[in-house]
C-alpha positions in Angstrom: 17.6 -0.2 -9.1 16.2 3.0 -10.0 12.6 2.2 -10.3 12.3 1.5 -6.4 14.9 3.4 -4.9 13.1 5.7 -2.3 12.4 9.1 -3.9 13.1 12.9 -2.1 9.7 15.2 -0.8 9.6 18.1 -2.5 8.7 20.5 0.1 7.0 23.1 -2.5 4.2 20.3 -3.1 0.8 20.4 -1.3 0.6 16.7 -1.5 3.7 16.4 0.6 3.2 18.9 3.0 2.9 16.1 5.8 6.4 15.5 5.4 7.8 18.5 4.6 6.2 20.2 7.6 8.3 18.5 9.8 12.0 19.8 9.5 13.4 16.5 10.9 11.0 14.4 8.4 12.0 16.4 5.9 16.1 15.5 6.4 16.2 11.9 6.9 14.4 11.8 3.7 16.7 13.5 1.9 19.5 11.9 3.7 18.2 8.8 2.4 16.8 9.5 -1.0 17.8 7.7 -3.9 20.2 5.5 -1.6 18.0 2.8 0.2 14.5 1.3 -1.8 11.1 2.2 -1.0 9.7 -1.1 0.0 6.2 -0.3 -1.2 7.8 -0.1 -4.5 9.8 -3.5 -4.6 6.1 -5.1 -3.1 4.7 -4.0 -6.0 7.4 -4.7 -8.6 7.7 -8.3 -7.3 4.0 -9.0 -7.7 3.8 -7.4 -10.9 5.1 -10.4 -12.6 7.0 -13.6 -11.6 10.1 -12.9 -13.4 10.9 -10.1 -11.4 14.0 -10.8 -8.9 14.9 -8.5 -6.1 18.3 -8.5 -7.3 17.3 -6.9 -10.7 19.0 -3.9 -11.3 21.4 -4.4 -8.0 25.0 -4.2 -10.0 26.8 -6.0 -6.6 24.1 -8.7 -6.8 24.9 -9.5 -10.2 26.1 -13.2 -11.1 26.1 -13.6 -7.3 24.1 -16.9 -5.1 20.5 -17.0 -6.8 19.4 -17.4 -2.3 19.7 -13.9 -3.3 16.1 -13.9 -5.2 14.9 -16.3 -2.6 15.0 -13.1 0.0 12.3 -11.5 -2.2 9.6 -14.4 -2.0 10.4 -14.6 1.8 9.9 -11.0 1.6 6.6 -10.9 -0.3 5.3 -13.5 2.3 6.1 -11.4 5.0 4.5 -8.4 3.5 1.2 -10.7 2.9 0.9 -11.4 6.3 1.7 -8.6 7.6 -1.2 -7.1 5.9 -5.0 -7.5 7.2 -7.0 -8.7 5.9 -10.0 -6.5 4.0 -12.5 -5.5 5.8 -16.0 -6.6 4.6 -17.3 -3.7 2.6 -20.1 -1.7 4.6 -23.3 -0.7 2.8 -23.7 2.6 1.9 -25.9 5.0 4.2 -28.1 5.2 0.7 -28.2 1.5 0.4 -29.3 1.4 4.2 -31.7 3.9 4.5 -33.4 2.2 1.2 -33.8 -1.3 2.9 -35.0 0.2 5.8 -38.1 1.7 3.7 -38.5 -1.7 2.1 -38.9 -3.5 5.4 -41.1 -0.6 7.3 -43.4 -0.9 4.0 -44.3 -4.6 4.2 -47.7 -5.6 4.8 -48.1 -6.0 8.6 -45.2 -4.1 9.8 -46.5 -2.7 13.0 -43.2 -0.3 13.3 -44.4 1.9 10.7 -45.2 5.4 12.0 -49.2 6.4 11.6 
């Protein structure tokens, strides 16, 4: 399937230059691209829509056992909780410094600074 096969670095692009930096990097990538998937990519073309099988697009997988499909929910699973879980979002320094002013401005708040 073409849409997540794993794609090559370019090594003229700044973006990449953590991988092409690194000579060795640089050659499995290529050795690999274009022949294994990216498995960011079938993640996210699984849970794009519940139709999608993780044999679509394989020509060998084609008309084969449907247990086939089954390895791409047992996959998405893994891969969910694999993940951690998001971290609480942290108030911004603004936001902080903000309720801080609001609390040393209350009537009787002895911290305040003369």
């Amino acid at each position: 399937m073409r849409a997540i096969r794993s794609q090559s670095a370019d090594p003229l692009d700044p973006k990449e230059a953590s991988v092409s930096a690194h000579p060795e990097a640089l050659a499995r990538i290529h050795a690999v691209a274009g022949r294994c998937m990216d498995g960011a990519k079938l993640y996210f073309f699984l849970k794009a829509d519940a139709s999608h099988r993780a044999s679509a697009g394989i020509a060998v997988l084609v008309g084969e056992d449907p247990a086939d499909d089954d390895l791409g929910v047992r996959f998405l699973a893994w891969f969910d909780a694999a993940q951690p879980a998001a971290p609480a979002r942290r108030k911004s320094a603004a936001a902080s410094r903000r309720q801080a002013k609001a609390r040393s401005a209350e009537p009787g708040n002895r911290s305040r600074r003369p």
